[in-house]
Every structure is written in structure tokens, then in C-alpha cells.
Biopython code that builds the backbone (N, CA, C, O; Angstrom):
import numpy as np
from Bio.PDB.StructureBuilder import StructureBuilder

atoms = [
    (1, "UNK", "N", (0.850, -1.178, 0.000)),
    (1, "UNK", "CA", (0.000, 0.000, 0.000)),
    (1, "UNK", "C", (0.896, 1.241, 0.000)),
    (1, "UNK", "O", (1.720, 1.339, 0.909)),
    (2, "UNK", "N", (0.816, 2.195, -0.928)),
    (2, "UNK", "CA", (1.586, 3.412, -0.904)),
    (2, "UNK", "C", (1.337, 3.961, 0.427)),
    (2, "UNK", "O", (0.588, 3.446, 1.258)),
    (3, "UNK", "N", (2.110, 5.197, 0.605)),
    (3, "UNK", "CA", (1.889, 6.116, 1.839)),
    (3, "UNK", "C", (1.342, 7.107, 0.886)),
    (3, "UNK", "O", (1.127, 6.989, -0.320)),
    (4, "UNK", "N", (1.098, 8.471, 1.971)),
    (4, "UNK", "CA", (0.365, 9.615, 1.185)),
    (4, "UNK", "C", (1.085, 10.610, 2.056)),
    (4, "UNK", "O", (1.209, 10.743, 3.274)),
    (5, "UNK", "N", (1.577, 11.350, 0.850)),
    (5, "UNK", "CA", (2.589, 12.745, 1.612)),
    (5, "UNK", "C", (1.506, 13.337, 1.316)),
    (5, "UNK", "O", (0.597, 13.046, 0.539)),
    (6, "UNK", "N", (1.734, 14.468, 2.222)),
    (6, "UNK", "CA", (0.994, 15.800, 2.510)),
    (6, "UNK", "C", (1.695, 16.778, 1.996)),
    (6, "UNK", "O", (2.836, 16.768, 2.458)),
    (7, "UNK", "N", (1.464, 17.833, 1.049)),
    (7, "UNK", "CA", (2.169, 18.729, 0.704)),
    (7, "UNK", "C", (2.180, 20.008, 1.327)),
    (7, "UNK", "O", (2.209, 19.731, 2.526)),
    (8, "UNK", "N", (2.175, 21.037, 1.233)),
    (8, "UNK", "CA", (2.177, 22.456, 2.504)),
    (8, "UNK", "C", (1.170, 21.996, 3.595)),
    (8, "UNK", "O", (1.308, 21.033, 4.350)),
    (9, "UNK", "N", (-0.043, 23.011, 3.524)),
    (9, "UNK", "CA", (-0.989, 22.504, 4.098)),
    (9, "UNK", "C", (-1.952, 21.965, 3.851)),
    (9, "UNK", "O", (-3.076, 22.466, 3.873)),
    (10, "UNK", "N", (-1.618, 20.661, 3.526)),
    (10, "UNK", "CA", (-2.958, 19.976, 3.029)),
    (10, "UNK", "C", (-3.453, 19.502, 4.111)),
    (10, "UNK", "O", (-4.530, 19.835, 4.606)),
    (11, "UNK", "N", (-2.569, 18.578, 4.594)),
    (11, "UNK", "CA", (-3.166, 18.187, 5.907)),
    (11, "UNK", "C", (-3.583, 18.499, 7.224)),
    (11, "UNK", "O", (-4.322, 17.848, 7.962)),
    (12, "UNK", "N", (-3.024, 19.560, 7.418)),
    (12, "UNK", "CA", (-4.009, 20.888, 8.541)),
    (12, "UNK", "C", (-5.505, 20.799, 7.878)),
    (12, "UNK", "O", (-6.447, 20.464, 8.595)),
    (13, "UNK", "N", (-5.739, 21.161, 6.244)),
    (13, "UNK", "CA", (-7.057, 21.319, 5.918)),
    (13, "UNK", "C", (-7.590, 20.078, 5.625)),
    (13, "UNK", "O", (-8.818, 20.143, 5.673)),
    (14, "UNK", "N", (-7.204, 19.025, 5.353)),
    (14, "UNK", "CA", (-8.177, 17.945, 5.961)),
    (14, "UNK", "C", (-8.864, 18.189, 7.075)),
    (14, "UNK", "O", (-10.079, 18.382, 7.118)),
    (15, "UNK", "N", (-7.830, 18.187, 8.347)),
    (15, "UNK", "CA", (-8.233, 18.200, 9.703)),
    (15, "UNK", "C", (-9.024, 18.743, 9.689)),
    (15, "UNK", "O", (-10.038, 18.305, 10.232)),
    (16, "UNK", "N", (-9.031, 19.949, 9.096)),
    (16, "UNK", "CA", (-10.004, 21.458, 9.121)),
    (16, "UNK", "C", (-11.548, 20.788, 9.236)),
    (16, "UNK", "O", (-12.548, 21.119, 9.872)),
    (17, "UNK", "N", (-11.253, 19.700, 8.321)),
    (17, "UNK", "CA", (-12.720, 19.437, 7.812)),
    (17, "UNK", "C", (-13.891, 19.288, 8.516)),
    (17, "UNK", "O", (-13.547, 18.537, 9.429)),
    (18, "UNK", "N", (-15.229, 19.566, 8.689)),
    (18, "UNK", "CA", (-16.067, 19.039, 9.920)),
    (18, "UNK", "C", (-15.862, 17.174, 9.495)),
    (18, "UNK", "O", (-15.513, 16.575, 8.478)),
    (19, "UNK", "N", (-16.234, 16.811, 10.689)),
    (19, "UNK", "CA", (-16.079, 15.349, 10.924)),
    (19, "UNK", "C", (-16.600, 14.509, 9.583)),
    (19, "UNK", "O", (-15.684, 14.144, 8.846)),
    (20, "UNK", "N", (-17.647, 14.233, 9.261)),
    (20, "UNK", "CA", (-18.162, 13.700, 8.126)),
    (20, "UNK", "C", (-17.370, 13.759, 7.096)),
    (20, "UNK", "O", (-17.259, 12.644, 6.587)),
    (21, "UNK", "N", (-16.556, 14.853, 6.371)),
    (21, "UNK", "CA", (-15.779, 15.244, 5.457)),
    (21, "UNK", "C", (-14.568, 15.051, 6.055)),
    (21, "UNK", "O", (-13.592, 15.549, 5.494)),
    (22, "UNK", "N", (-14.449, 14.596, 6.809)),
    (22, "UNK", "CA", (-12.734, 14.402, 6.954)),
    (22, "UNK", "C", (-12.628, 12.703, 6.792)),
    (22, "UNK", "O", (-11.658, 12.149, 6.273)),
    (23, "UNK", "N", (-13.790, 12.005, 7.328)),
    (23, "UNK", "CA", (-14.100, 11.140, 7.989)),
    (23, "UNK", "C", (-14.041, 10.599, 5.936)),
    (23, "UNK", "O", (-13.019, 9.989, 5.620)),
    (24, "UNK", "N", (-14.919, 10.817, 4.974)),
    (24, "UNK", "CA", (-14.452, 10.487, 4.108)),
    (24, "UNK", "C", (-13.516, 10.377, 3.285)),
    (24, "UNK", "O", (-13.129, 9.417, 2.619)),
    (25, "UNK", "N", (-13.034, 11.834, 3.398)),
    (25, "UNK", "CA", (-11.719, 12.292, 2.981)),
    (25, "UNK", "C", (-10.368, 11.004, 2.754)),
    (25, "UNK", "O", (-9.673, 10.739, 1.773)),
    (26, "UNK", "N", (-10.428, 10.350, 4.310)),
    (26, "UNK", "CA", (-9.654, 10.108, 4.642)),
    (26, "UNK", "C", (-10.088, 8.334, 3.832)),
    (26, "UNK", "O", (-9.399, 7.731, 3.009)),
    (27, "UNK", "N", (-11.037, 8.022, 4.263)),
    (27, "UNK", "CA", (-11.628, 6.575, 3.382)),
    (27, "UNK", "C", (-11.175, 6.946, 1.887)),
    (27, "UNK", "O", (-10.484, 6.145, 1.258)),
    (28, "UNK", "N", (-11.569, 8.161, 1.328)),
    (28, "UNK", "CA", (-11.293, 7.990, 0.086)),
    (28, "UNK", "C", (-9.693, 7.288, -0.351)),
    (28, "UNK", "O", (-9.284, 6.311, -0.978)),
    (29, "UNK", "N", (-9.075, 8.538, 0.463)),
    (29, "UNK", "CA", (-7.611, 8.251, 0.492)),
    (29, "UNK", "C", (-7.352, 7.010, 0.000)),
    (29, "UNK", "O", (-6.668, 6.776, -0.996)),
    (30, "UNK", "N", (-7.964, 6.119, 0.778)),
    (30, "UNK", "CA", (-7.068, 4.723, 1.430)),
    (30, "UNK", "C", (-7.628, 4.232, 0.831)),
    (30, "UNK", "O", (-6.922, 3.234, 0.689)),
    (31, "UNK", "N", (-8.916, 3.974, -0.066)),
    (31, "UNK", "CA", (-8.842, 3.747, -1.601)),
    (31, "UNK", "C", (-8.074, 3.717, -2.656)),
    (31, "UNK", "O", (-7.924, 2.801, -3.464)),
    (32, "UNK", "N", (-7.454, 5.051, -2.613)),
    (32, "UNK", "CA", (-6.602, 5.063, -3.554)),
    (32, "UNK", "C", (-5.650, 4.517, -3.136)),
    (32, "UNK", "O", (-5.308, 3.667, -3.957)),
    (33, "UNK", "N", (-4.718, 4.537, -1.902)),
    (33, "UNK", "CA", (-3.861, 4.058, -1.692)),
    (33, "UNK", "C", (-3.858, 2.400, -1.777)),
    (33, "UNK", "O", (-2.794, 1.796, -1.642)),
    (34, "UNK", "N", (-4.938, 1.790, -1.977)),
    (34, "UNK", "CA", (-5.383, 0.026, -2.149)),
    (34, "UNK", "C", (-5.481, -0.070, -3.693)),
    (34, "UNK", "O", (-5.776, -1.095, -4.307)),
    (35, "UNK", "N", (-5.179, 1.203, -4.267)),
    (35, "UNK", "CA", (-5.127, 0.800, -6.077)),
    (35, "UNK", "C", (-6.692, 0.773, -6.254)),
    (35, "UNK", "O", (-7.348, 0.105, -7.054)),
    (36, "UNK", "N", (-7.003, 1.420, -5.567)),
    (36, "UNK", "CA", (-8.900, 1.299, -6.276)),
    (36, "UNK", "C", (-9.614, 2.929, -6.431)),
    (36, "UNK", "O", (-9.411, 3.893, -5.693)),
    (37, "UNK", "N", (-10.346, 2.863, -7.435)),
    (37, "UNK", "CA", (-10.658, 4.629, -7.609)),
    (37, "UNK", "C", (-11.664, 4.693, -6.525)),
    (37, "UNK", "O", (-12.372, 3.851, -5.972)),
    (38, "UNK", "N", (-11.390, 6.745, -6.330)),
    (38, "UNK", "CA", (-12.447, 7.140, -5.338)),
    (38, "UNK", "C", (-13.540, 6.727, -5.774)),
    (38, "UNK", "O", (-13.699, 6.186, -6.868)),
    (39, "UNK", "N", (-14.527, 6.982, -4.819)),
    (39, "UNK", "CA", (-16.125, 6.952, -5.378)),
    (39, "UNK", "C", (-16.324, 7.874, -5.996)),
    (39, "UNK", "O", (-16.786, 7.597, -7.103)),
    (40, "UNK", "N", (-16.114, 9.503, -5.698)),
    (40, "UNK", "CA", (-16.360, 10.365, -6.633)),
    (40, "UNK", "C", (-15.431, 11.284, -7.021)),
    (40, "UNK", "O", (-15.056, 12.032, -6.119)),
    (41, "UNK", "N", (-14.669, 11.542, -8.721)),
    (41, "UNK", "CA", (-13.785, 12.108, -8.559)),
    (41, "UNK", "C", (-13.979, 12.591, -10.323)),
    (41, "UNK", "O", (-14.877, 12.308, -11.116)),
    (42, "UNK", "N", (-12.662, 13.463, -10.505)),
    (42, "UNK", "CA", (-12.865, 14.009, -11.879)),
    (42, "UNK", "C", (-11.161, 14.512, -11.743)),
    (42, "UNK", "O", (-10.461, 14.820, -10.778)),
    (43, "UNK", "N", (-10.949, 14.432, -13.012)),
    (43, "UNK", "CA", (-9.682, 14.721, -13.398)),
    (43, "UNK", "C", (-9.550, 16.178, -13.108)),
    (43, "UNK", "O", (-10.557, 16.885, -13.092)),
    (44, "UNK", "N", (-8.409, 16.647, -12.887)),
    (44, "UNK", "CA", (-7.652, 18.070, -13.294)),
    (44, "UNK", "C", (-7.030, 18.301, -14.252)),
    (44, "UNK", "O", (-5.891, 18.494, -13.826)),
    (45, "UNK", "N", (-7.026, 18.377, -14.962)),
    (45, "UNK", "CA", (-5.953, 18.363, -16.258)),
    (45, "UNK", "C", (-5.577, 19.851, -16.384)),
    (45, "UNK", "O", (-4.636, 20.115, -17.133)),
    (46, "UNK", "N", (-6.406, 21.186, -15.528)),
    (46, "UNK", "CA", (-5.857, 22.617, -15.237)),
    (46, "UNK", "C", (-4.997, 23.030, -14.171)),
    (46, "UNK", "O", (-4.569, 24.154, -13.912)),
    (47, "UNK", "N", (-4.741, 21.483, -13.359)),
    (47, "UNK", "CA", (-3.439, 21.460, -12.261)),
    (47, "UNK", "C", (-2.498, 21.233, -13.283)),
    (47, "UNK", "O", (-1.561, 21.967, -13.598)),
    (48, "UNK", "N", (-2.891, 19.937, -13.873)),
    (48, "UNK", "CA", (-1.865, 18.925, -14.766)),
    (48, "UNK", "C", (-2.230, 17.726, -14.906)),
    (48, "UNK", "O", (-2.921, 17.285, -13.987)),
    (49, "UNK", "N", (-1.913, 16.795, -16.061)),
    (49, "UNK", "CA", (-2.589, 15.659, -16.664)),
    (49, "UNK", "C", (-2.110, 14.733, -15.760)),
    (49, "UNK", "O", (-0.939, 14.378, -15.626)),
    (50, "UNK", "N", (-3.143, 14.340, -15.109)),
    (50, "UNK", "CA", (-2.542, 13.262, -14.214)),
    (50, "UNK", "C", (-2.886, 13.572, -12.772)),
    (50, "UNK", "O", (-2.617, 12.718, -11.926)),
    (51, "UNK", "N", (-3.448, 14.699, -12.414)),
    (51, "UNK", "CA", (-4.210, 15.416, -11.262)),
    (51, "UNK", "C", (-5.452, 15.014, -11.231)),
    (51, "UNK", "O", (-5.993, 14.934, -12.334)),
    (52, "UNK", "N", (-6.189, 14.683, -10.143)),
    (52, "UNK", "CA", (-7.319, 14.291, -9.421)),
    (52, "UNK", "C", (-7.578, 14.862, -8.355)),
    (52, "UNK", "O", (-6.793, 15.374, -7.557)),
    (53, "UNK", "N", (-9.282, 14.749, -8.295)),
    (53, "UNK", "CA", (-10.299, 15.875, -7.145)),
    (53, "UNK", "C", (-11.191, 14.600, -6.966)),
    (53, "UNK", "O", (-12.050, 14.061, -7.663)),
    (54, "UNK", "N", (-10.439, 14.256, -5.329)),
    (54, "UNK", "CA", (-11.664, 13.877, -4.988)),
    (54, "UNK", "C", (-12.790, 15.139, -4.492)),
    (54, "UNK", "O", (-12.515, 16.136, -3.824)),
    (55, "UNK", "N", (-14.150, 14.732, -5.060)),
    (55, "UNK", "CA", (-15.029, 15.124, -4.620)),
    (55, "UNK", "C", (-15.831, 14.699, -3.391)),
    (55, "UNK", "O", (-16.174, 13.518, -3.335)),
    (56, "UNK", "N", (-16.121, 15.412, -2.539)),
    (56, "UNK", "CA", (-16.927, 15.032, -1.082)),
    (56, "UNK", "C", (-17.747, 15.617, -0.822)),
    (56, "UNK", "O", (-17.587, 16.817, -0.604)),
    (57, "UNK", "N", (-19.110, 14.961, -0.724)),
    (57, "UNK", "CA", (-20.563, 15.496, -0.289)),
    (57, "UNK", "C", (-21.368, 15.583, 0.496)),
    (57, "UNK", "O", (-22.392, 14.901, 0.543)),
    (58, "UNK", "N", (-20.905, 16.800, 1.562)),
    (58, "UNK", "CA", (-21.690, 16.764, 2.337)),
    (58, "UNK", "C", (-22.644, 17.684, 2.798)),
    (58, "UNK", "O", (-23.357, 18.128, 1.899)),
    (59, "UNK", "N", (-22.907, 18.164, 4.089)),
    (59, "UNK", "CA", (-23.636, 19.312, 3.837)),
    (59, "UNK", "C", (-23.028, 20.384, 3.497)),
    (59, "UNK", "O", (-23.661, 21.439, 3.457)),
    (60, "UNK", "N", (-21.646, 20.342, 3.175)),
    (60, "UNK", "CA", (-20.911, 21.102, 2.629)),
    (60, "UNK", "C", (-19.630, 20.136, 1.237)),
    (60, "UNK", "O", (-19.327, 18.945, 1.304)),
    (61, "UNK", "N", (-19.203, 21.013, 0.278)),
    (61, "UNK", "CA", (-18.757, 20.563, -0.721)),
    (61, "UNK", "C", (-16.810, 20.805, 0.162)),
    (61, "UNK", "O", (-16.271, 21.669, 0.854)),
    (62, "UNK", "N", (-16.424, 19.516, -0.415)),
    (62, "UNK", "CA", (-15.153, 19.517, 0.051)),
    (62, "UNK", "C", (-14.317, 18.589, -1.308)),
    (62, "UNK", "O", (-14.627, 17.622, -2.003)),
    (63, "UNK", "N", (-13.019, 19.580, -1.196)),
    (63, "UNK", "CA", (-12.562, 18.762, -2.604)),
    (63, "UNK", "C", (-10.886, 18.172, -1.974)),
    (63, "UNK", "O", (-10.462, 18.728, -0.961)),
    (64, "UNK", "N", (-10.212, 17.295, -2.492)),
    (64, "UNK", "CA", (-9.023, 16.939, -1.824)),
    (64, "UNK", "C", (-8.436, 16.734, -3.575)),
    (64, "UNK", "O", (-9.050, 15.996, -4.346)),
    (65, "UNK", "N", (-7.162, 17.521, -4.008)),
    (65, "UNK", "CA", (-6.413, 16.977, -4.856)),
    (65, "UNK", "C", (-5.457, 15.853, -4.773)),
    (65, "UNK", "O", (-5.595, 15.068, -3.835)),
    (66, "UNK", "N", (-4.757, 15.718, -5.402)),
    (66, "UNK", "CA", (-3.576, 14.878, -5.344)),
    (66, "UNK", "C", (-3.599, 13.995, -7.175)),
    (66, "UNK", "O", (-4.406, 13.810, -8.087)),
    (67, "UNK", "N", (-2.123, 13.686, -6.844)),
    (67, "UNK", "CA", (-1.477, 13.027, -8.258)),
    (67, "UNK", "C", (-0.711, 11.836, -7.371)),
    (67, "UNK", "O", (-0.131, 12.029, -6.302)),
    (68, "UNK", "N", (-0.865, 10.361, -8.176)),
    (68, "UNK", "CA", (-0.323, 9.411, -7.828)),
    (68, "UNK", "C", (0.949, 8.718, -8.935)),
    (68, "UNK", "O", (1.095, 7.517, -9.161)),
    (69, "UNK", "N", (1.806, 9.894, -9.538)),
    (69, "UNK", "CA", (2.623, 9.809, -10.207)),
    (69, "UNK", "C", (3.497, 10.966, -9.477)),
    (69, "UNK", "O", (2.978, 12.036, -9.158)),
    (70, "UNK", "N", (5.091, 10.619, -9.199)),
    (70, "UNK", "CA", (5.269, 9.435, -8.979)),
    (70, "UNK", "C", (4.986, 8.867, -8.165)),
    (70, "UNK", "O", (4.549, 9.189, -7.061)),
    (71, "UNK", "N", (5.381, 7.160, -8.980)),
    (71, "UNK", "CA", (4.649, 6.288, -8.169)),
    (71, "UNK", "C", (4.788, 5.978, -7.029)),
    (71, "UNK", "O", (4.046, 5.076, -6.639)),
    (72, "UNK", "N", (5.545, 6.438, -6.263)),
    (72, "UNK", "CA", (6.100, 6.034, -4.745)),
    (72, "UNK", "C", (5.326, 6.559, -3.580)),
    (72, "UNK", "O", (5.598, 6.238, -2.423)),
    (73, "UNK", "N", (4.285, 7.430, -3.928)),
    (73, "UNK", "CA", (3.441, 8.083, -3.195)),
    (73, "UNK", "C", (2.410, 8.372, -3.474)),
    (73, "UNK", "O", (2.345, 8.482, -4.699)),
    (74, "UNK", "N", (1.282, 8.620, -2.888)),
    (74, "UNK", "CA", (-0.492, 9.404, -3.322)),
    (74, "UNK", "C", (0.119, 10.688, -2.873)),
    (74, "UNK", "O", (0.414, 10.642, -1.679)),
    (75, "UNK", "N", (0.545, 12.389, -3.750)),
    (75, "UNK", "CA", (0.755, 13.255, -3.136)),
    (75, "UNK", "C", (-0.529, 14.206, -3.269)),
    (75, "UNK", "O", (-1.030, 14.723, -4.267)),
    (76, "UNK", "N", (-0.982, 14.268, -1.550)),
    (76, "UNK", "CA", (-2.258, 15.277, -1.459)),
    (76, "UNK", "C", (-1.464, 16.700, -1.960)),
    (76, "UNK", "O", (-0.329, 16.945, -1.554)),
    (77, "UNK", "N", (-1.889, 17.231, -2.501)),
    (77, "UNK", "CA", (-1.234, 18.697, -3.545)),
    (77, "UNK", "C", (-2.310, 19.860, -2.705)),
    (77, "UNK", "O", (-1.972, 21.039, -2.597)),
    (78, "UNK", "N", (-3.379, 19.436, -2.249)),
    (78, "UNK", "CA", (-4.671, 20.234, -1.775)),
    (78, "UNK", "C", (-5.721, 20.193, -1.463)),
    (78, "UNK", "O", (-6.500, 19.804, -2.332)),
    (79, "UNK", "N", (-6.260, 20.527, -0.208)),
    (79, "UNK", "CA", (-7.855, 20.390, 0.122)),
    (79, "UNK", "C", (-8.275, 21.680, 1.002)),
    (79, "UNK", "O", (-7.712, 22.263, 1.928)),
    (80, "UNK", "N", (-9.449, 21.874, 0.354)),
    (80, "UNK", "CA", (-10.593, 22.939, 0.926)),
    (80, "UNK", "C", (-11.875, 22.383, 0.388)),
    (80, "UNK", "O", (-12.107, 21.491, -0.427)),
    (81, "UNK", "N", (-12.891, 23.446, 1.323)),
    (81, "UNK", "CA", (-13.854, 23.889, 0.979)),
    (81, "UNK", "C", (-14.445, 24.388, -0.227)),
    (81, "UNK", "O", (-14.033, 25.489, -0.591)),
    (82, "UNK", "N", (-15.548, 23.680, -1.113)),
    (82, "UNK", "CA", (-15.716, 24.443, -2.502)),
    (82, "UNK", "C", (-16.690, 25.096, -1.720)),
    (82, "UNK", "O", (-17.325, 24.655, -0.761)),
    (83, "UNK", "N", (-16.727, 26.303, -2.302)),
    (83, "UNK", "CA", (-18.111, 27.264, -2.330)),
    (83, "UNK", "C", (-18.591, 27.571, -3.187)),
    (83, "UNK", "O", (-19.779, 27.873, -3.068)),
    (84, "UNK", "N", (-18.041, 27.655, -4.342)),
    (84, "UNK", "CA", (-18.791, 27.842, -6.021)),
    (84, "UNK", "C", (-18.729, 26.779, -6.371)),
    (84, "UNK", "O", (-18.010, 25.929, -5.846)),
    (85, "UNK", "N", (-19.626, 26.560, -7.535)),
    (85, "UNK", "CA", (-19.428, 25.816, -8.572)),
    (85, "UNK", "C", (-18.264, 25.534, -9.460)),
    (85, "UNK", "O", (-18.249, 24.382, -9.893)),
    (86, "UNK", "N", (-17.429, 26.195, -9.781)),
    (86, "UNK", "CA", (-16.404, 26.039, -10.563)),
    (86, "UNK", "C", (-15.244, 26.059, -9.227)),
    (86, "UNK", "O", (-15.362, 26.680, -8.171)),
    (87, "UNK", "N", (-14.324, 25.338, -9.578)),
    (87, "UNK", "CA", (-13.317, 25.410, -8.469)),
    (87, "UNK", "C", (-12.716, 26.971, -8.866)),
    (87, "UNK", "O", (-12.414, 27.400, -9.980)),
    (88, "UNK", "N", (-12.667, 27.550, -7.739)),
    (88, "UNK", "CA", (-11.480, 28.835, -7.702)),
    (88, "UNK", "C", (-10.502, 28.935, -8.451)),
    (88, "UNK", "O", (-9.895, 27.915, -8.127)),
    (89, "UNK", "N", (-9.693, 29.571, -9.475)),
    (89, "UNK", "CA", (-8.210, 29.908, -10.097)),
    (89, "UNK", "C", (-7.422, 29.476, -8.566)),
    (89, "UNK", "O", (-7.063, 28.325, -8.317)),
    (90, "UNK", "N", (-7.326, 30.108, -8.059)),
    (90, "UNK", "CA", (-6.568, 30.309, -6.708)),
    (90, "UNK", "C", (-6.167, 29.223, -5.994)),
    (90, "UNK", "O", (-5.212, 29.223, -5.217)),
    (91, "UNK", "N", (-7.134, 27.956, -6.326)),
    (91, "UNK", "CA", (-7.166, 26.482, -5.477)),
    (91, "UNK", "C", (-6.215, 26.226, -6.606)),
    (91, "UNK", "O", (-5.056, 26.623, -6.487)),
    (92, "UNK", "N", (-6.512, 25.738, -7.450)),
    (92, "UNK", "CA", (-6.086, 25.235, -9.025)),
    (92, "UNK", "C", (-4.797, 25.985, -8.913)),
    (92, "UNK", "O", (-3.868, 25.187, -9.041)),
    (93, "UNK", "N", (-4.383, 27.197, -8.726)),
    (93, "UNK", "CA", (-2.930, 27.725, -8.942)),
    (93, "UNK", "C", (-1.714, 27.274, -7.511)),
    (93, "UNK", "O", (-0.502, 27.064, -7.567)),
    (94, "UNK", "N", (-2.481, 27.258, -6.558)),
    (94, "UNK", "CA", (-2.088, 26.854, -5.501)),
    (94, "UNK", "C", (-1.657, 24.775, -5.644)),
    (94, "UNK", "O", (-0.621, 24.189, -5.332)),
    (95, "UNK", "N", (-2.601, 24.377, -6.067)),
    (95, "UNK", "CA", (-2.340, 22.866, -6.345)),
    (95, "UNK", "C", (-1.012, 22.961, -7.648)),
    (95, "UNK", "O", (0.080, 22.435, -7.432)),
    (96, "UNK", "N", (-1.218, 23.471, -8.566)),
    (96, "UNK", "CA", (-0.417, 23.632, -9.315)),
    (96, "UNK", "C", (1.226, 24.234, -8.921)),
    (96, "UNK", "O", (2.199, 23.728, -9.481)),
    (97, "UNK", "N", (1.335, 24.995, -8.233)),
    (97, "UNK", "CA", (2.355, 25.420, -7.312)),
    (97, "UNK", "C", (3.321, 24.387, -6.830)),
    (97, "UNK", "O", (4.512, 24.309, -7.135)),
    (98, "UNK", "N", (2.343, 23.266, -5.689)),
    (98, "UNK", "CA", (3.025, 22.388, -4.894)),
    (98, "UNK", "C", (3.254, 21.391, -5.633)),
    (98, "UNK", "O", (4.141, 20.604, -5.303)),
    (99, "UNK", "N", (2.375, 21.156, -7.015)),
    (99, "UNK", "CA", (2.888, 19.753, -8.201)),
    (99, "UNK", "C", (4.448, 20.393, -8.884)),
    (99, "UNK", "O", (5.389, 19.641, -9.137)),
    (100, "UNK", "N", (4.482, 21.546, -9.057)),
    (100, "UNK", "CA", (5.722, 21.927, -9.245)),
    (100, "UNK", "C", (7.351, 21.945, -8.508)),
    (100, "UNK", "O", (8.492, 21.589, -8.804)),
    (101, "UNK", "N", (6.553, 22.667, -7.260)),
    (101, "UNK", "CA", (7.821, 22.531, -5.829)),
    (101, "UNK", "C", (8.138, 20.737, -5.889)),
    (101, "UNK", "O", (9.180, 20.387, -5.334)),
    (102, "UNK", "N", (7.509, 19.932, -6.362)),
    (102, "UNK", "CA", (7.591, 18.552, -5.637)),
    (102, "UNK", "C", (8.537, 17.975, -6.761)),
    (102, "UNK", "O", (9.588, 17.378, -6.529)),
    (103, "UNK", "N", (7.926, 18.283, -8.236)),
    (103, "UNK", "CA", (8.660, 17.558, -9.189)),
    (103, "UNK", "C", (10.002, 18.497, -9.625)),
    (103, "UNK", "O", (10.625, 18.077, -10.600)),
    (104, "UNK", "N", (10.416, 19.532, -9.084)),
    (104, "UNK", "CA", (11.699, 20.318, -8.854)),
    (104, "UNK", "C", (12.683, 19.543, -7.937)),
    (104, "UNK", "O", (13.775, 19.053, -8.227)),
    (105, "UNK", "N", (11.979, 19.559, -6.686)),
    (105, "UNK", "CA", (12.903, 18.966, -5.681)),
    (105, "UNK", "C", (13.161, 17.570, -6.261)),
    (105, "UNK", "O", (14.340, 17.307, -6.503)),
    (106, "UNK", "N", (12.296, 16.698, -6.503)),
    (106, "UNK", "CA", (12.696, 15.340, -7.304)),
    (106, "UNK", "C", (13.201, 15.428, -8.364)),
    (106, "UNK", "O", (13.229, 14.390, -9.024)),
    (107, "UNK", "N", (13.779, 16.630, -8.942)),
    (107, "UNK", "CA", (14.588, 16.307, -10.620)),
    (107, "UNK", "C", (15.921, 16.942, -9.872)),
    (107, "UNK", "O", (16.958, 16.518, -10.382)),
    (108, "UNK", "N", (16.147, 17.964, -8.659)),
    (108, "UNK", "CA", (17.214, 18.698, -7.874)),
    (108, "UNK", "C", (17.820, 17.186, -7.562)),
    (108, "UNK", "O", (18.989, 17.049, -7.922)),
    (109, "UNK", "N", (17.115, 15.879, -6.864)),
    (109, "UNK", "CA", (17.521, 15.089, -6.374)),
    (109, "UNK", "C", (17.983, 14.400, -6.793)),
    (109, "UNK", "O", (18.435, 13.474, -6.119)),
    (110, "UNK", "N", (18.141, 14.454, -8.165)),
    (110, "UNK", "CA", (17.682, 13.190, -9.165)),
    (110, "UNK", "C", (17.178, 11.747, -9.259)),
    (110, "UNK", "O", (17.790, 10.718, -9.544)),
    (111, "UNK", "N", (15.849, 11.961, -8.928)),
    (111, "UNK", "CA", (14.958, 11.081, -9.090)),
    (111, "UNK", "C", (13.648, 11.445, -10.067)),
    (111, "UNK", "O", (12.532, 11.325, -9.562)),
    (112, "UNK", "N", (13.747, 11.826, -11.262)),
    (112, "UNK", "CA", (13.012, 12.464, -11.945)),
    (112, "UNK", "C", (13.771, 12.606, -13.329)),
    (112, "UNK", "O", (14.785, 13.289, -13.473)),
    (113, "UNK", "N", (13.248, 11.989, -14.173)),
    (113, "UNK", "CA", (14.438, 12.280, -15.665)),
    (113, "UNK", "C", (13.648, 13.240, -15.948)),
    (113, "UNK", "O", (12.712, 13.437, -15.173)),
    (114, "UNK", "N", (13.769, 13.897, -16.851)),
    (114, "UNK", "CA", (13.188, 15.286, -17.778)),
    (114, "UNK", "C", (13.039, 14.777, -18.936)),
    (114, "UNK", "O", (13.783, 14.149, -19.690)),
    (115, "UNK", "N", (11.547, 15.272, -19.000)),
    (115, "UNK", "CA", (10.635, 15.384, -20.025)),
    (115, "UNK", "C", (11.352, 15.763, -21.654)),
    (115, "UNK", "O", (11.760, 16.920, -21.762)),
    (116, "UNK", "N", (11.481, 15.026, -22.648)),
    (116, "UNK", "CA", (11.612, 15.530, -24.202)),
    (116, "UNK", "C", (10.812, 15.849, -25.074)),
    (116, "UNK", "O", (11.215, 16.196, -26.184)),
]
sb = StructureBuilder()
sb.init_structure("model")
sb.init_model(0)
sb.init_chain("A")
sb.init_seg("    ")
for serial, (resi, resn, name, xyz) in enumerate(atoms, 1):
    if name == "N":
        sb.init_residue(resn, " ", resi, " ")
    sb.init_atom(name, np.array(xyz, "f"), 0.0, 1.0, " ", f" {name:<3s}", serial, name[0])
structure = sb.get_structure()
């Protein structure tokens, strides 16, 4: 079973979550981490191809990103609160941010070949 890094604060805002939404959050996770898809989810391809939202429904909308490439980890990239309908620029630039910081430090390390 993979582990699941937490990237800045993702995992403070899990916690954040009221109980119910964390309480899935965290099931979803460990779904993925068993190689099996969330129950409800939709690609990002405006983080980057290969980005995923879980979606969570409760009496409030809660979204958790993450990319499971590479493969050595599920990396949560981001979770909040949706309040609109369309996810925020701001969530999406912020997830996009920490998919960057992560695959920097892994090509700094070299564990990451570069893209042709």
C-alpha cells in the first residue's frame, strides 16, 4: 500500500474538515492508496494531466487533490472547501504550485528524468 505525503498545508485542511468530510476524505484516500478509484472524482488536467479531485458530499462541498505519479506516493497537492461551482483559479494555482515545488525537488535530487 503506498503512503500519502501531505504537501504544505494539506493536511491541517483535511483536519479542518467538519467530521463527516474528513471522515471520508480520509476513506477515500485509502482507496486510492489500495489501487482502487475514489467513489467520486474528476480529473484536473488545469493542475496537470494526471491530477485528481476527490469530490466530497456533504452538507458542505469539500474537494481533496492529489497526483499518484510518482509512483512512490499518493501526493495530497490540496484540500478545501468548494463554495462555487467552478473550483477557484486560486485552489487550481495553488495545487499547481506544490505539483511543481515537488517535481523540482525530485529532478534537484535526481529522481526524476526530464521530459523531451
Amino acid at each position: 500500500m503506498r503512503q500519502v505525503a501531505w504537501l504544505g498545508s494539506s493536511r491541517k485542511d483535511v483536519a479542518a474538515f467538519p467530521d463527516d468530510a474528513r471522515r471520508r476524505a480520509g476513506y477515500e484516500l485509502y482507496l486510492v492508496q489500495t489501487g482502487v478509484e475514489p467513489s467520486d472524482w474528476k480529473p484536473m488536467p488545469g493542475v496537470r494531466f494526471g491530477v485528481q479531485e476527490i469530490r466530497i458530499h456533504t452538507k458542505l462541498e469539500h474537494r481533496v487533490m492529489y497526483v499518484t505519479r510518482p509512483e512512490e506516493a499518493i501526493y495530497v497537492l490540496h484540500a478545501f472547501e468548494k463554495k462555487t461551482r467552478k473550483t477557484v483559479k486560486d485552489d487550481v494555482e495553488l495545487a499547481r504550485s506544490r505539483l511543481r515545488e515537488l517535481l523540482n525537488a525530485r529532478r534537484a535530487a535526481g529522481k526524476t528524468r526530464k521530459r523531451k
